[in-house]
N, C-alpha and C positions, 0 to 999 in steps of 0.2 A: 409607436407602441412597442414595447420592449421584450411582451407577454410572450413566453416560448413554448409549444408544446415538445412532446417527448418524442414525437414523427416527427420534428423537426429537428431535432437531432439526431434520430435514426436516418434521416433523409442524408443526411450531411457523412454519414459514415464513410462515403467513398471519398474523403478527403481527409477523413485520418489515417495515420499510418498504418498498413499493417504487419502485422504481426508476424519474422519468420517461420515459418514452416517446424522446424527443429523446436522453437518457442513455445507455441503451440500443443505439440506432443510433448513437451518437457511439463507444463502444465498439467496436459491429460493425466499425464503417470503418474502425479501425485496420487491418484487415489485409487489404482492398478496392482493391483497384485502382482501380477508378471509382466515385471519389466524388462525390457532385453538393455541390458545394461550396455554392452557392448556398440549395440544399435547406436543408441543413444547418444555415446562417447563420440563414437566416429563421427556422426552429426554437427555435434558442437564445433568438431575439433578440424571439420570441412566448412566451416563460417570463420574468419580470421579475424573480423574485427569484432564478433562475439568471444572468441577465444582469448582475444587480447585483454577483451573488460574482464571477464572472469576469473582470468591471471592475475589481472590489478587487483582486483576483490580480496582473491586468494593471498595474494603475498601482502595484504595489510596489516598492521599492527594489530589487530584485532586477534588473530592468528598465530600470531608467532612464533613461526615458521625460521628452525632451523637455519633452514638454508634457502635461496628464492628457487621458486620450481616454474620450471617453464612450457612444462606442460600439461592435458587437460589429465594425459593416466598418471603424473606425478603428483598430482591437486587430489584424485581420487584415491590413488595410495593411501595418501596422507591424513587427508580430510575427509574420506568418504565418498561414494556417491550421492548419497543424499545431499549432502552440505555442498558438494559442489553443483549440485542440478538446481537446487535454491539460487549459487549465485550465478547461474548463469540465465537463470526467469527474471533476478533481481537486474541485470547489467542490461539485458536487451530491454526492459520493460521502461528502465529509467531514459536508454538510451532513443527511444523509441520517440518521445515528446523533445529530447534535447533539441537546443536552438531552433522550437516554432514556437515559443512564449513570446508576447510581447515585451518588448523593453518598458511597458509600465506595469508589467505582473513580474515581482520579485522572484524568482524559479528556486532562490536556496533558500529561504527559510521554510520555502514548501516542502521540499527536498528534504532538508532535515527534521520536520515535524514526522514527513511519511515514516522516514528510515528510525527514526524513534519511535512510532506506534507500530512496526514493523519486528521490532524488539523486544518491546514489550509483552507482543501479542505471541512470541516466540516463547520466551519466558511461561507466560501464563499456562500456554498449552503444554509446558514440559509438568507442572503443577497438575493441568486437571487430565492427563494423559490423551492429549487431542493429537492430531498431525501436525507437528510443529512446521514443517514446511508450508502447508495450505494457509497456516496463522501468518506465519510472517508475509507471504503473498496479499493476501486480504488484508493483513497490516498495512502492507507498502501503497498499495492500492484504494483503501479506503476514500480519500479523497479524489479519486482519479476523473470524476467526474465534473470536478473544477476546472481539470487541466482542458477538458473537452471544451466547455464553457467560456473559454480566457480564449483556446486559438481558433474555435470555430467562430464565437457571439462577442467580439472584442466590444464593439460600440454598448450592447447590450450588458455587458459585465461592467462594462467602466461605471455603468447609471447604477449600477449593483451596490458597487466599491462606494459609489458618491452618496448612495442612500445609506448605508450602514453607517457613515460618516457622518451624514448631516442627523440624523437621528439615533446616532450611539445604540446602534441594536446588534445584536448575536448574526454571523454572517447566512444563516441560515432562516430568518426572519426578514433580511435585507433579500435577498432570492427567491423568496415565495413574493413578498411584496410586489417587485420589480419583474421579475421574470415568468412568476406563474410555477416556477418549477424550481427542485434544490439537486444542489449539486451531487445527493445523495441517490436520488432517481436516475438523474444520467447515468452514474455511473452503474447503477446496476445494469441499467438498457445496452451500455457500450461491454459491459461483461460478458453478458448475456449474449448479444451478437458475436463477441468474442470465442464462446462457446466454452467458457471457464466452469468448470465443476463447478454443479450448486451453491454445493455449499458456501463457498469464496463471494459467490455472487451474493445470494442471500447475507452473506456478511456485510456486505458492501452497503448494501442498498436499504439497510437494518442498521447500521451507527449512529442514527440520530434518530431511532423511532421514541415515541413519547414514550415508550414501557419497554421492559423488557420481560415483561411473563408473554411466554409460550415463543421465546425466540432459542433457535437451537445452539447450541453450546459455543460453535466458531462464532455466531454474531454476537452474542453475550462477552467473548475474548475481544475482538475487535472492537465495541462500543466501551470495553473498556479500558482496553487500550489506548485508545484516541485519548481518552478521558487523563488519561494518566501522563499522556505525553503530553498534551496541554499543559499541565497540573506543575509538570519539570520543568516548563519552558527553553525546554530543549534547541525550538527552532529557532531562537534567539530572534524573535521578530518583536514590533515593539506594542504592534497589534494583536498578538497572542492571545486568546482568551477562550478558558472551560466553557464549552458548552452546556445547557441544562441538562442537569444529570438525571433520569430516571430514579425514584426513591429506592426502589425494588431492586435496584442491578447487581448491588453488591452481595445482595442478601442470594438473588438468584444465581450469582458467580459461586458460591459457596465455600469460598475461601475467608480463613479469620486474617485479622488484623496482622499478624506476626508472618504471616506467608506474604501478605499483600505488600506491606515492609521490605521482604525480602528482595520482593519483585521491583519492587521500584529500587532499590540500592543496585540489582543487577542489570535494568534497563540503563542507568547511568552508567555504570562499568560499561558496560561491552556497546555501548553507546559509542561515546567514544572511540572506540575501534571502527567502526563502521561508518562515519557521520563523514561525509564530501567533505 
């Protein structure tokens, strides 16, 4: 039997990784009025192999940065606090799952699906005046509940992957089927244990709800976002495919045609700069 409940993957949390300390409160402060910046700083910058991905982040093309900066108060000079406390939630978050995938779950077109809906959901929020930081988290994350799925339930996902295949159905259809549960629920459960601002969580665990009336503004950005990075096929997988859209979502995004346009020409640009 394949069928998983949501305490069975709560049960299992002491075997995912967790989450630095400095990570954590890098998180929290998204939604913090008084941040001690400096606090902060020092934290990052006393984790060396956090300090080192954040650097990589920082001096990518995406950026283009004068000159390479090699440190975390040269990155914030430069780039802000904000934009460097995003990529350092972005680098340990990614780095977090690295090498516990199986070698039959492709880890980069996930990768680049995330960090495209991640963009996206950045983009939008600078459009409907949201926290763009918590967007692009909740972007990058949206799926994270897969990742849970593939390195805790390997046997169980693979029946996942076989049934979506043998019956050509949306991977979220194949996972209620097979598993009882979708990869949208884990992930808000492992958020949520996480202790991640609601609102992020509720975005998470909201990307694939059948409607989108009466869901709050960040899950409304990230469901459609997903929807958009699908749409680019960004992640260059061959399996790639939109999921069922909500009729209502764009209407309730409240953006026209000509912004949404926008948005998508800009997720492609700065895509690119960002993209593993």
């Amino acid at each position: 039997m394949n069928t998983i409940a949501l305490d069975d993957v709560l049960r299992r949390t002491h075997n995912l990784p967790s989450l630095p300390t400095v990570v954590l409160e890098l998180l929290a402060s998204m939604d913090q009025e008084d941040v001690n910046i400096d606090t902060l700083t020092s934290k990052i910058g006393q984790d060396q192999a956090l300090t080192a991905k954040t650097l990589r982040l920082a001096n990518s093309s995406f950026y283009g940065m004068a000159k390479q900066v090699s440190t975390i108060h040269e990155a914030i000079a430069i780039l802000g606090f904000r934009t460097v406390r995003s990529l350092a939630a972005t680098a340990a978050l990614i780095g977090t799952f690295a090498g516990r995938t199986p070698t039959s779950f492709n880890v980069v077109p996930f990768w680049r699906h995330s960090i495209a809906a991640a963009v996206c959901a950045r983009e939008l929020a600078t459009h409907l005046d949201l926290n763009q930081e918590q967007a692009y988290i909740a972007g990058l994350l949206h799926d994270i509940g897969r990742l849970v799925l593939v390195t805790q339930f390997q046997p169980n996902y693979e029946a996942t992957m076989a049934h979506r295949s043998q019956f050509d159905c949306g991977l979220l259809d194949a996972e209620q089927a097979v598993l009882g549960i979708d990869h949208a629920a884990v992930g808000l459960g492992l958020t949520r244990h996480w202790k991640f601002p609601d609102a992020v969580t509720q975005a998470i665990g909201a990307h694939h709800a059948s409607t989108s009336l009466d869901l709050q503004p960040l899950s409304l950005v990230v469901m459609a976002s997903d929807v958009i990075a699908h749409a680019l096929d960004l992640s260059m997988d061959d399996d790639d495919a939109v999921a069922p859209v909500p009729t209502d979502l764009w209407q309730q995004l409240g953006l026209d045609q000509q912004v949404l346009l926008k948005v998508l020409a800009s997720t492609e640009k700065q895509f690119e700069g960002e993209s593993p």
